[in-house]
KETI-828395 format. One record per residue (C-alpha): residue in one letter; x, y, z; residue number from 1. Coordinates in Angstrom, 1 decimal, decimal comma. Each point is the difference from the previous one (the first is absolute). Last residue first. Layout:
N
vovex | east | north | up | kenu
A | X | Y | Z | NUM
...
***
This chain:
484
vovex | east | north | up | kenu
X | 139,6 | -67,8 | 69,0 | 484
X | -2,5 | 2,1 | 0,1 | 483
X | -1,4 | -0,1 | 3,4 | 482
X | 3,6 | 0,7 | 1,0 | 481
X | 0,2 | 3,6 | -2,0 | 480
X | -3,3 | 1,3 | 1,7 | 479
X | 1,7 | 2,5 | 2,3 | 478
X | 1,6 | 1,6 | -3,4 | 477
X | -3,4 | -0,4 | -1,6 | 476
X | -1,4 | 3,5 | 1,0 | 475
X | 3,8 | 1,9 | -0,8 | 474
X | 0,2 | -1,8 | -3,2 | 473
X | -3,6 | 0,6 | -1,2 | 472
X | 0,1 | 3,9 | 0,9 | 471
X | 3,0 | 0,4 | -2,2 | 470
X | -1,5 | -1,4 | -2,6 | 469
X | -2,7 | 2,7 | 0,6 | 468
X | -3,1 | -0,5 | -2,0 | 467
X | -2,3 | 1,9 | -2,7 | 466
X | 2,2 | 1,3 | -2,8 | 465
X | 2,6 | -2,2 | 0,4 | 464
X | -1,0 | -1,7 | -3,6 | 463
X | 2,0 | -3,1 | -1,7 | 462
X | -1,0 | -1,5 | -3,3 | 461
X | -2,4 | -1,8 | -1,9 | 460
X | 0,7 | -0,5 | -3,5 | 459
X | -1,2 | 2,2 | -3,0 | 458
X | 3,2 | 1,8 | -0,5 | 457
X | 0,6 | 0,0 | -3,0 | 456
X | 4,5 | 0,0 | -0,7 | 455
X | 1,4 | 3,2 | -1,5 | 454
X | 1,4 | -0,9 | -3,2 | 453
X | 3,9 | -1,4 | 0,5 | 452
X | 2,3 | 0,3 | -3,5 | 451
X | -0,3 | 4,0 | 0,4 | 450
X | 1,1 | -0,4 | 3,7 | 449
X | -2,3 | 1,0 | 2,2 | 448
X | -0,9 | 4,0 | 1,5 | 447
X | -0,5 | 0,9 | -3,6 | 446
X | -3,3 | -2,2 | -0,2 | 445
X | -1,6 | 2,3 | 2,6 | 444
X | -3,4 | -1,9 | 0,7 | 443
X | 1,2 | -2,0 | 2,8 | 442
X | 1,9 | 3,2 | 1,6 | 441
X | 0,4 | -2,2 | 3,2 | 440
X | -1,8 | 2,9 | 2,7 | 439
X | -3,0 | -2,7 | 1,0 | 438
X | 3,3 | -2,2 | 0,8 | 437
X | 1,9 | 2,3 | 1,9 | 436
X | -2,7 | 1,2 | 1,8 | 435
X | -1,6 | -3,5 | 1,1 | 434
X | 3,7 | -2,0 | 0,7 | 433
X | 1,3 | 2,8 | 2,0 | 432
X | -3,5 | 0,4 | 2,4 | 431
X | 2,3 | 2,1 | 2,6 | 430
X | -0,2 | -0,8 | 3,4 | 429
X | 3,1 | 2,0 | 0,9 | 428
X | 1,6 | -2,2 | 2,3 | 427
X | 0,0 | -2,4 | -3,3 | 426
X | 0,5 | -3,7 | 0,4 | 425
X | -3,0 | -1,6 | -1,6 | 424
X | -0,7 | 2,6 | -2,4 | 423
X | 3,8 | -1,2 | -1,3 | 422
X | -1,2 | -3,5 | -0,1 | 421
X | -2,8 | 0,8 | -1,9 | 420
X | 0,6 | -2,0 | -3,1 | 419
X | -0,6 | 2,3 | -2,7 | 418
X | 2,1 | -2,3 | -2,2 | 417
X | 2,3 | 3,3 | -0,8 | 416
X | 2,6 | -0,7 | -3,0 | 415
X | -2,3 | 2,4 | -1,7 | 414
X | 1,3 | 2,9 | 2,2 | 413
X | 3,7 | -0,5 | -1,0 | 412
X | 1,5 | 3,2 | 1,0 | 411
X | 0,6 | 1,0 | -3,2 | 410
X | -4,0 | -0,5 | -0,5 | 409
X | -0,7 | 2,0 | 3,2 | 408
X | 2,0 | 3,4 | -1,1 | 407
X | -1,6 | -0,7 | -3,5 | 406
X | -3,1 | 0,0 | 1,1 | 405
X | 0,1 | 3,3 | 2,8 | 404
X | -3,6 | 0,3 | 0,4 | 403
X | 1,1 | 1,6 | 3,3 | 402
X | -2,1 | -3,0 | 2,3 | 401
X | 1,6 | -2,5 | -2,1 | 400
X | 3,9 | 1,6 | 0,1 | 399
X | -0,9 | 0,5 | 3,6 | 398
X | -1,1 | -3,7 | 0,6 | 397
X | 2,9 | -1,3 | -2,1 | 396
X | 2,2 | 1,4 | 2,2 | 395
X | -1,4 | -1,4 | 2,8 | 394
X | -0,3 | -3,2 | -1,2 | 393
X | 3,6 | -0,3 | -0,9 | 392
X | 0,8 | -3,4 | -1,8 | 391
X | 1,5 | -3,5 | 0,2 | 390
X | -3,1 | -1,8 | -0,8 | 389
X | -0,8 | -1,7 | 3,3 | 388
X | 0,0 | 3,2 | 1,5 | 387
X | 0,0 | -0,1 | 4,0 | 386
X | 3,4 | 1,2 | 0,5 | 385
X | -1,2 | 3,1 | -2,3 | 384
X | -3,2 | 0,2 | 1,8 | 383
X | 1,7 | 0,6 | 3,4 | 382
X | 2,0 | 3,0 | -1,4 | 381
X | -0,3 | 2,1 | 3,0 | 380
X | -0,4 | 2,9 | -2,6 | 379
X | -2,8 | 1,6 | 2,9 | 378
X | -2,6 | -0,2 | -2,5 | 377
X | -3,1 | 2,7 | 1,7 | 376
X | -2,8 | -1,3 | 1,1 | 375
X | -3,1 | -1,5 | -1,9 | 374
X | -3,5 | 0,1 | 2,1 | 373
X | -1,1 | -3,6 | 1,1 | 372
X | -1,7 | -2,4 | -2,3 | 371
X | -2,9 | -2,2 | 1,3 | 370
X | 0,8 | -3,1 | 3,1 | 369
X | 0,8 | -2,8 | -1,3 | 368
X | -0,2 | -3,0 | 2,0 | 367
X | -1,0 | 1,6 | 3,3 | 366
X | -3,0 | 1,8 | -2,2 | 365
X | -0,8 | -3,8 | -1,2 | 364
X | 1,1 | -1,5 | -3,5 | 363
X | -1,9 | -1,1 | -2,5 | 362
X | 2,5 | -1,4 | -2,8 | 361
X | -1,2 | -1,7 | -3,2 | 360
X | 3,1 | -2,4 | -1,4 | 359
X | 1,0 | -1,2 | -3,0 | 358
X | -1,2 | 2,3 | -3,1 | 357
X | 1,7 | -0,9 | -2,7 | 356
X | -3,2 | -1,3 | -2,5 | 355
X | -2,5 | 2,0 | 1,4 | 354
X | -2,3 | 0,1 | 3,0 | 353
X | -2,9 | 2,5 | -1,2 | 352
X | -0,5 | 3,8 | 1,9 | 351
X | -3,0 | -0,2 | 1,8 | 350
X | 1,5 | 1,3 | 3,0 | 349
X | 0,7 | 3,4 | -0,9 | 348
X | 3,5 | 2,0 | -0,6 | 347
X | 2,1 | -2,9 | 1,3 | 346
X | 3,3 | 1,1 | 1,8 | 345
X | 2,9 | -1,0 | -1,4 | 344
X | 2,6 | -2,7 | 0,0 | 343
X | 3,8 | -0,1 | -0,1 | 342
X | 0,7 | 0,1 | 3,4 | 341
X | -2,7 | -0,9 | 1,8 | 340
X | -0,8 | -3,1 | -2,0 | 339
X | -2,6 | 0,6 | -3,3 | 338
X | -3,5 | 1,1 | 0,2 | 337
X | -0,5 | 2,1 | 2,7 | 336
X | -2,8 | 0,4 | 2,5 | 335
X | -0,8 | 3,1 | 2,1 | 334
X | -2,0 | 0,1 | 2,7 | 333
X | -0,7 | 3,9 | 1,3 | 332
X | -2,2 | -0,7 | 2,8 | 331
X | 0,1 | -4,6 | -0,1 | 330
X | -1,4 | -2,7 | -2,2 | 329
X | -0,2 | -3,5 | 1,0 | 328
X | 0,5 | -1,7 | -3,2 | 327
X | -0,6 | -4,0 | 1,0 | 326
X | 2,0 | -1,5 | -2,6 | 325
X | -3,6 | -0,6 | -2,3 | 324
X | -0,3 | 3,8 | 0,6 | 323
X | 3,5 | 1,1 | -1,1 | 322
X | -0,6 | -2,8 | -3,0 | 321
X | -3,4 | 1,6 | -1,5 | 320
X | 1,5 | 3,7 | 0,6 | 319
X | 3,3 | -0,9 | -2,2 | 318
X | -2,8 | -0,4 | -2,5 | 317
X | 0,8 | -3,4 | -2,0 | 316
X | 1,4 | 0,6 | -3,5 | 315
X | 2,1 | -2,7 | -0,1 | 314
X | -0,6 | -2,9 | 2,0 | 313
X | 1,2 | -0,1 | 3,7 | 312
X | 1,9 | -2,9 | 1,3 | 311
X | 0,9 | 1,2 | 3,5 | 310
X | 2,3 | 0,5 | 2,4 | 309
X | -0,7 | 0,7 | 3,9 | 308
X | -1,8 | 2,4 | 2,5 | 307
X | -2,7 | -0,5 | 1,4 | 306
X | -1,1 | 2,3 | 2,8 | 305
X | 1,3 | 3,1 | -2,7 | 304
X | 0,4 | 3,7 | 1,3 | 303
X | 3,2 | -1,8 | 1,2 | 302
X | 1,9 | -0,2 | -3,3 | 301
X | -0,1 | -3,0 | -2,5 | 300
X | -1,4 | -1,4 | -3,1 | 299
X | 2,3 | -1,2 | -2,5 | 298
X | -1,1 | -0,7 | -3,2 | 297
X | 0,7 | -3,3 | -2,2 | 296
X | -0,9 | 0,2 | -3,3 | 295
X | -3,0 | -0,9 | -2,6 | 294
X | -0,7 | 0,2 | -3,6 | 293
X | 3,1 | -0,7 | -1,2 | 292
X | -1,1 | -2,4 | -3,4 | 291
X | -0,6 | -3,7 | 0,7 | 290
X | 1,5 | -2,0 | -2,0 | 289
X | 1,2 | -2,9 | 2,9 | 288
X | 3,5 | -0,6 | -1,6 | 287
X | 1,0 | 2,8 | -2,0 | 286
X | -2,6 | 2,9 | 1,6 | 285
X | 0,5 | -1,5 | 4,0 | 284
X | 3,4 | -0,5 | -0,3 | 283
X | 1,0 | 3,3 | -1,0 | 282
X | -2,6 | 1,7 | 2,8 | 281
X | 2,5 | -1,9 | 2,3 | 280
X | 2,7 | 1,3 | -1,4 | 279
X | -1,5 | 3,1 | 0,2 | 278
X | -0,5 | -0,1 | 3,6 | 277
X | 3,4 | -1,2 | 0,5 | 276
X | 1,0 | 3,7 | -1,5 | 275
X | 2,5 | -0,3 | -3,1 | 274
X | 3,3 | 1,2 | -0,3 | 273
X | 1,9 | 0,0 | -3,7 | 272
X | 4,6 | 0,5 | 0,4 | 271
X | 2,0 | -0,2 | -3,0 | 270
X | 1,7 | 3,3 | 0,7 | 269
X | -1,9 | 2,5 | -1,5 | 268
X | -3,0 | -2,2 | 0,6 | 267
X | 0,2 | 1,7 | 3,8 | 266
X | -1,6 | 2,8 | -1,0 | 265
X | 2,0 | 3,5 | -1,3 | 264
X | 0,5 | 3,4 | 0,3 | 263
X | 2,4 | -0,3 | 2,2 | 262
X | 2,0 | -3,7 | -0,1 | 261
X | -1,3 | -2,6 | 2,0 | 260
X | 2,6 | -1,2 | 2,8 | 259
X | 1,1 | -2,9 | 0,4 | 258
X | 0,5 | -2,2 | 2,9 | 257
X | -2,3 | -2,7 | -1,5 | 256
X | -2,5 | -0,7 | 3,3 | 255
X | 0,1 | 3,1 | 1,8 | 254
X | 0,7 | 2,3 | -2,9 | 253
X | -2,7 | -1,4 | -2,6 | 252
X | -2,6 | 0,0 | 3,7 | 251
X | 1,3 | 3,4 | -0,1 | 250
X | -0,5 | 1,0 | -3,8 | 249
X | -3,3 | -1,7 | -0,4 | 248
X | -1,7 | 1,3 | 3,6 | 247
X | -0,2 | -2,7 | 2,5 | 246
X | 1,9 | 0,7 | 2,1 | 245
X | -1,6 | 3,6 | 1,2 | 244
X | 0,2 | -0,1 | 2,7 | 243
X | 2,4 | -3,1 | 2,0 | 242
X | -0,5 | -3,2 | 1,1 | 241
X | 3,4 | -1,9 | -0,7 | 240
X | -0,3 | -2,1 | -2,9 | 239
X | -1,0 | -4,1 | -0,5 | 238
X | 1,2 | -1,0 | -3,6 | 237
X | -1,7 | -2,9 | -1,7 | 236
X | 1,6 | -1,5 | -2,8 | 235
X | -2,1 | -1,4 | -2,9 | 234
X | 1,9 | -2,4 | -2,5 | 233
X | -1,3 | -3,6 | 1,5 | 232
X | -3,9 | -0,4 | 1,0 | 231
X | -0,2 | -2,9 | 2,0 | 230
X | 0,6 | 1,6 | 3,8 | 229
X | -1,1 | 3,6 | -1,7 | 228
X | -3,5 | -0,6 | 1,2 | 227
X | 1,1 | -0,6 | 3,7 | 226
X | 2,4 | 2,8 | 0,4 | 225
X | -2,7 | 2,1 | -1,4 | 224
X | -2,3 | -0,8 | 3,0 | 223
X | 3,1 | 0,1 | 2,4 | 222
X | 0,6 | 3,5 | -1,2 | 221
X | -3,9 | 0,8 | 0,1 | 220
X | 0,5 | -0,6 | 3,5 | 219
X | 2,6 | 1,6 | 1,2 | 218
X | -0,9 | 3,7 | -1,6 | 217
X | 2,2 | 2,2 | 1,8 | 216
X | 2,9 | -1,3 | -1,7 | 215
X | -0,7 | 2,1 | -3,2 | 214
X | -0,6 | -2,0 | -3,0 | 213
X | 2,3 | 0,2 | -3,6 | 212
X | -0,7 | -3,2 | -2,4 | 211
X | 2,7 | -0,2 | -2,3 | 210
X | 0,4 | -1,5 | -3,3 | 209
X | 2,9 | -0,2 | -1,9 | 208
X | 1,3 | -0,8 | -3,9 | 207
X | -3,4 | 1,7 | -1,1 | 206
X | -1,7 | -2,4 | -2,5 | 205
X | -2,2 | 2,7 | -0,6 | 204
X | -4,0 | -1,8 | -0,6 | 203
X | 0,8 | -3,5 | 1,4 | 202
X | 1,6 | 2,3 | 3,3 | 201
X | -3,1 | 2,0 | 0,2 | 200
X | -2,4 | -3,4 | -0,3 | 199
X | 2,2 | -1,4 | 2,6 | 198
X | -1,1 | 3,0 | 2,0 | 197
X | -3,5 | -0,5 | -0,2 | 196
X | 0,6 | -3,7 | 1,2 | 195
X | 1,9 | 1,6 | 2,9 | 194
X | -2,8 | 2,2 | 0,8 | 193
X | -2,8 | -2,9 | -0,4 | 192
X | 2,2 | -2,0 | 2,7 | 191
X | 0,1 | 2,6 | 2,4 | 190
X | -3,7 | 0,8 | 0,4 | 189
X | -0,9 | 0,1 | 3,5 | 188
X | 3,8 | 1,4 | 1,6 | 187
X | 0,9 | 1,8 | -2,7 | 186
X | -4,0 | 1,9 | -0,7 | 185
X | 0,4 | 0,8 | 3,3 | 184
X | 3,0 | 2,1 | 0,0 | 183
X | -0,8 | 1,2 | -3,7 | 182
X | -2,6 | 1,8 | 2,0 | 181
X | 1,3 | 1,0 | 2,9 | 180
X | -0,3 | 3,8 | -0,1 | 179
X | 0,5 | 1,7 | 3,9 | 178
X | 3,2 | 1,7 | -0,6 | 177
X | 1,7 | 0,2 | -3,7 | 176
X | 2,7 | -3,0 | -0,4 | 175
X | -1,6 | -2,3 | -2,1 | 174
X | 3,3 | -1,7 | -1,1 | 173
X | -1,9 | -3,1 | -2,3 | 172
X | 1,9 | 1,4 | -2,6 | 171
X | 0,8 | -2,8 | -3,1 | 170
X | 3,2 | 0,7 | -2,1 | 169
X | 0,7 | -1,4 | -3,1 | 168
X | 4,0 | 0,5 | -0,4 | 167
X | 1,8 | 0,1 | -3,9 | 166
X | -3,0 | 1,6 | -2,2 | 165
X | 1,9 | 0,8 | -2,8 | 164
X | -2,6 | -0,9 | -2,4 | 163
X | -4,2 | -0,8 | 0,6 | 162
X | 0,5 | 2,9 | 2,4 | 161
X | -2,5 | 2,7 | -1,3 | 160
X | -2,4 | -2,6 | -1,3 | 159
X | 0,1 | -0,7 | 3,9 | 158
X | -0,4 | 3,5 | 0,5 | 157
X | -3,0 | 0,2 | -2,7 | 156
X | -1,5 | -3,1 | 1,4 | 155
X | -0,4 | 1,5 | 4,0 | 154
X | -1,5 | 3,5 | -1,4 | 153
X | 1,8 | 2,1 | 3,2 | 152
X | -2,4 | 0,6 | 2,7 | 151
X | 3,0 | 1,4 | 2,1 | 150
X | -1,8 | -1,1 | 3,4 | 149
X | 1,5 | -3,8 | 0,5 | 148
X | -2,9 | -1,6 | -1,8 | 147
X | 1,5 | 0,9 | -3,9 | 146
X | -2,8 | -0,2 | -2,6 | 145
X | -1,4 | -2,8 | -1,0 | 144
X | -3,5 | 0,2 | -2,0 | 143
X | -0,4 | -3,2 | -1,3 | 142
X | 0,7 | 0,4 | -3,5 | 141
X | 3,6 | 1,2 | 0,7 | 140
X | 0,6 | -3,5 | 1,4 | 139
X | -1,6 | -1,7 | -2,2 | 138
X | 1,6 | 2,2 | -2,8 | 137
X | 3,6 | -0,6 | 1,8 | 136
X | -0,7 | -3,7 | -0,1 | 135
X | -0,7 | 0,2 | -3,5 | 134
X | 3,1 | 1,8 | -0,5 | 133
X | 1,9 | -2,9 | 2,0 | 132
X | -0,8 | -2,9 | -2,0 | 131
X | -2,5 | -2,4 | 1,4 | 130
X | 1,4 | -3,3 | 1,1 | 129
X | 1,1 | 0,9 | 2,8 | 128
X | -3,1 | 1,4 | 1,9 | 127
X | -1,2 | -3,5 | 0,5 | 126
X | -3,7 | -0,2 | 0,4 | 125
X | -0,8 | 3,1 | -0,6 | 124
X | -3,5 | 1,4 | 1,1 | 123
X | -2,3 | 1,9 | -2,4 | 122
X | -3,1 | 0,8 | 1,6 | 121
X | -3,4 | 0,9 | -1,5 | 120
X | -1,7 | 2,8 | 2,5 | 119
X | -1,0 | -1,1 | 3,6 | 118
X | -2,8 | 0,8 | 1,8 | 117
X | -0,7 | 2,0 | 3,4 | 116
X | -3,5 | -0,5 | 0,2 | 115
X | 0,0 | 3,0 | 2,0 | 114
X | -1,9 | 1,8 | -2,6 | 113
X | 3,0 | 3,2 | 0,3 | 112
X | -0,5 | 3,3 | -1,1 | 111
X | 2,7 | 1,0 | -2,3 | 110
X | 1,4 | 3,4 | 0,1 | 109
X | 2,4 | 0,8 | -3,0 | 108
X | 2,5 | 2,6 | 1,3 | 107
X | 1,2 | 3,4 | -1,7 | 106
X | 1,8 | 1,9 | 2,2 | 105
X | -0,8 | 2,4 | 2,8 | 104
X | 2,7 | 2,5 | 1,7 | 103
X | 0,4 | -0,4 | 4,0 | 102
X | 3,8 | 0,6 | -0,7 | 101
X | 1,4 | -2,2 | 2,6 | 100
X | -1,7 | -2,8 | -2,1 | 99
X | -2,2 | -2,8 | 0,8 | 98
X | -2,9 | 0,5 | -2,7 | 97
X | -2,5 | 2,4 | -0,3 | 96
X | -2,2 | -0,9 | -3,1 | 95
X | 0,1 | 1,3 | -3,6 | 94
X | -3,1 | -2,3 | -1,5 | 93
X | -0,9 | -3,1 | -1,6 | 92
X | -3,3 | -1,0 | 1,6 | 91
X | -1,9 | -3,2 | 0,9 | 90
X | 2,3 | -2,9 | -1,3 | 89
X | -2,4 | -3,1 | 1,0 | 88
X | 1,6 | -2,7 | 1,7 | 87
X | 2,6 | -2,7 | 0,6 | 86
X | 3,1 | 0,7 | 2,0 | 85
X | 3,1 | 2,0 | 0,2 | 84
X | -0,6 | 1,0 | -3,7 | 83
X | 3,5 | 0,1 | -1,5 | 82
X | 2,4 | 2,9 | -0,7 | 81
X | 2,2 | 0,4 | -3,0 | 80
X | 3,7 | 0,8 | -0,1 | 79
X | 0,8 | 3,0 | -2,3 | 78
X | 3,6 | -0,8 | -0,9 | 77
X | -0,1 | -1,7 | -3,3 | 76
X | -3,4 | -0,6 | -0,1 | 75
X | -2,6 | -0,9 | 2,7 | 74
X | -3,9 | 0,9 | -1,0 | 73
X | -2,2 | 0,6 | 2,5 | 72
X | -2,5 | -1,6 | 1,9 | 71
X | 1,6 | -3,7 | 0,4 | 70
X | -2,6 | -2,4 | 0,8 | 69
X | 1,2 | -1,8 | 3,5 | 68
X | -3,2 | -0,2 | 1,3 | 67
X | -2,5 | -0,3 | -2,1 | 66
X | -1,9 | 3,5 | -1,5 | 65
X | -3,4 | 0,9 | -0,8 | 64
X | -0,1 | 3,4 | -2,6 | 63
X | -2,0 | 2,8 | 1,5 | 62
X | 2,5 | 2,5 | -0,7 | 61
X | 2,2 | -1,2 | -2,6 | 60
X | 3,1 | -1,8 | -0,1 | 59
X | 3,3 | 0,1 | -1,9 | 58
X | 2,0 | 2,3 | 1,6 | 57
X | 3,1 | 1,1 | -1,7 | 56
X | 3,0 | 0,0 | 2,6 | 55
X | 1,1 | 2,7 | 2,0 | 54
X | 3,4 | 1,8 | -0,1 | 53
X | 3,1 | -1,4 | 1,7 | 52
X | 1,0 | -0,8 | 3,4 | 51
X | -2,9 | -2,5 | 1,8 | 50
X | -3,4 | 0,4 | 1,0 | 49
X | -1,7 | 2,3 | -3,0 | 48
X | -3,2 | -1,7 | -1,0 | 47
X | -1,3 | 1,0 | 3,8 | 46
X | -2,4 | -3,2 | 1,2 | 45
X | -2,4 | 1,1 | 2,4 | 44
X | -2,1 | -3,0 | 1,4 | 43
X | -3,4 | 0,0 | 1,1 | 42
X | -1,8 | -2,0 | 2,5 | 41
X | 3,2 | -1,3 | 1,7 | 40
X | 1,2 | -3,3 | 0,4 | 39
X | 1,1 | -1,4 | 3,5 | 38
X | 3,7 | 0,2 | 0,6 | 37
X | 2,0 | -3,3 | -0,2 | 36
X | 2,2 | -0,5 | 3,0 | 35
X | 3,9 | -0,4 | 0,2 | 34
X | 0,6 | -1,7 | 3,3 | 33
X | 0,7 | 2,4 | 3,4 | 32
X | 3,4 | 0,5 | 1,8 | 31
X | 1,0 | 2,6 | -3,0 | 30
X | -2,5 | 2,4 | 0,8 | 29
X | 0,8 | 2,0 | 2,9 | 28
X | 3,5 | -1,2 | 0,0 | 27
X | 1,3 | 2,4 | -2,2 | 26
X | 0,8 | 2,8 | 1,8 | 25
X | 3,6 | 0,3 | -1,5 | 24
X | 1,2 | 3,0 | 2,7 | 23
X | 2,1 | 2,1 | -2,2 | 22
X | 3,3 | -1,4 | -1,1 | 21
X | 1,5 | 2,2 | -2,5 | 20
X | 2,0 | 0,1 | -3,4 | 19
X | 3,8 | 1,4 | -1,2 | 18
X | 2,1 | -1,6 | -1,9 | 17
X | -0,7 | -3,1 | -1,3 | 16
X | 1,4 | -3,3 | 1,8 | 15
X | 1,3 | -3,0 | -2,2 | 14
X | -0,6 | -4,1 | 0,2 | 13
X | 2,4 | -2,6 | -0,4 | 12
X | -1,0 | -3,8 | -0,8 | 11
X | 1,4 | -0,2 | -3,0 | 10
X | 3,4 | 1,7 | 0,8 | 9
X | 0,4 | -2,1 | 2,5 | 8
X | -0,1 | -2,7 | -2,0 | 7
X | 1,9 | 1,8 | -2,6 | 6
X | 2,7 | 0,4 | 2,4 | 5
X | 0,4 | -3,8 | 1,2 | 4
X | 0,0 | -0,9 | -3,6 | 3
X | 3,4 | 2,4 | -0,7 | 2
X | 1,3 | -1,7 | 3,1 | 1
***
């Protein structure tokens, strides 16, 4: 009997409370095969692509470079970037770059000879026999930072976990509408995944392994199903679709049933997630040594005749891929960077692709049409049922908008994901996630907890400024079949 439980027990998965289901849109690129985008002229490399401060560079204007050099510097947790491909480094200069803010950072600009050569290579032959710090330099080495969105330095949080890691959890959720980039990258590259995975487990030794999917992705279920057939120790767990699933703490809830405490990541109780895409970039730096210099995008909306996914180098213009997907601009075009929920709206086109951006969004006027006026909040409470972090939007949006910090820190602001979901819901139209988290006292060290410094903030994250969530639900809610 007491088996019979534990089987069941094994198998069991969680809800979180809380979450959506806006229409998923994502069949406008995941029917067609990963593609390779053509190189651009010039390439736009920003040193600052993950959450940390920059590296040192250590090239020089005019200086020829192979791709895969490194450009800066990575120690301890400044992860360096890598020349995209071979070429002449033509200016190191502040450059626009794809934030909400608009603000210019420093970028090295590499004009490319379209030779497109290789650097020296280091490939591993079998990964076990080096110990695990070396692995963690390799990995550090080649520029890994955290796929998912968080842009977390990928060998510092493994460091992080080398003990009391007890569960190694892999999210392939990908629950934001229209992105389907780890999608495809399942169902076409499977096998490297898993491998990139195994490389995770040799590193932890975690006692389990999970793989967490949504069930609206059949096919790259069948595709993993397939490449864990000989591959004993990895579990793969298929979840109800549901926003957002796949961040830490839900995914933690759906698949563990515990919850991560406040204040805290899901180490604090023996739990480490990884993105598939980073297992994948894993596998590529131990086994193939090749530094992350490339990443699946998602292209998608209807301003674009062809839409799909992607391998885009780093630094590419976000103009050069709209335009090799067919950009069909329209009055008053926006395109964001991110999913509608958690992305933005681009400043300027040239902007660079960086390391966690995943999809570029063009959407029509019918998609998305631009921000209506704000109303009045009618307290129906909608964005409270819709939290997924237990809290009280509303409130937090007063407390924001009064400059009330410690109001908003008692009421557990920096549990907020900046998710969307409440946006999603509100009558009222209110942009929560934008004002409370442009009002976050970042630079007010009293509003943390002496032991916690206020985290940088360097990482892209949600704007409402420009677009109506609201808008987007009631214009796809006759277009909910087409997207299932």
């Amino acid at each position: 009997m007491l088996n019979l439980f534990a089987a069941f027990k094994k198998d069991r998965i969680w809800d979180f409370d809380g979450g959506i289901h806006p229409p998923e849109m994502k069949t406008q690129s995941s029917g067609v095969p990963l593609r390779t985008a053509p190189l651009a002229d010039s390439f736009i490399i920003p040193l600052q692509q993950h959450l940390g401060p920059e590296g040192e560079l250590c090239v020089n204007v005019g200086d020829r470079v192979l791709k895969g050099q490194p450009l800066t510097v990575g120690r301890g947790r400044t992860v360096p970037v890598h020349a995209p491909t071979s070429g002449t480094v033509s200016a190191i200069k502040p450059h626009i770059t794809a934030h909400p803010s608009g603000l210019a950072e420093l970028c090295v600009i590499i004009q490319a000879d379209g030779e497109d050569r290789w650097c020296e290579r280091a490939p591993v032959a079998d990964y076990r026999q080096l110990a695990a710090q070396d692995l963690l330099q390799r990995i550090h080495q080649a520029g890994i930072a955290g796929l998912g969105g968080a842009g977390f330095p990928t060998a510092s949080k493994l460091q992080g976990g080398m003990n009391g890691v007890e569960t190694l959890i892999l999210n392939a959720a990908e629950c934001e509408p229209y992105i389907t980039a780890d999608d495809r990258l399942m169902r076409e590259h499977a096998d490297q995944i898993i491998e990139g995975t195994q490389i995770l487990r040799h590193l932890l030794q975690p006692k389990v392994t999970l793989i967490g999917i949504e069930d609206n992705k059949p096919e790259a279920i069948e595709a993993l199903k397939l490449a864990l057939r000989d591959q004993p120790g990895i579990a793969l767990r298929v979840i109800p679709t549901k926003y957002p699933s796949g961040g830490a703490k839900q995914l933690t809830k759906i698949l563990l049933g515990k919850e991560v405490p406040h204040g805290k990541h899901s180490s604090a109780i023996g739990v480490l997630m990884q993105n598939v895409g980073t297992a994948f970039a894993i596998k590529r730096a131990i086994v193939d040594g090749e530094p992350l210099i490339e990443r699946v995008v998602t292209l998608t909306g209807d301003a674009l005749s062809q839409p799909g996914n992607l391998w885009a180098r780093i630094g590419t213009p976000v103009q050069h891929l709209l335009n090799f997907a067919g950009f069909q601009p329209q009055a008053q075009q926006m395109v964001v960077m991110g999913g509608p929920l958690m992305g933005f709206t681009l400043p300027a086109l040239n902007v660079p692709i960086v390391k966690i951006s995943n999809c570029i969004l063009a959407p029509s006027v019918n998609e998305m049409a631009p921000q209506e006026p704000e109303q009045s909040c009618i307290r129906c409470g909608l964005c409270v049922d819709a939290c997924p972090a237990g809290l009280l939007p509303q409130q937090l949006y007063w407390f924001s908008r009064g400059e009330e910090h410690e109001k908003a820190r008692n009421h557990n602001l920096f549990d907020c994901i900046e998710c969307g979901a409440c946006a999603f819901v509100c009558q009222a139209i209110f942009r929560w996630c934008s004002i409370t988290a442009r009002k976050r006292p970042r630079s007010k060290p009293s509003i943390r907890k002496p032991h916690a410094p206020p985290k940088p903030r360097r990482v892209m994250k949600p704007s409402w400024r420009d677009w109506s969530a609201k808008n987007w639900r009631v214009k796809n809610a006759t277009r909910k079949q087409r997207s299932n």
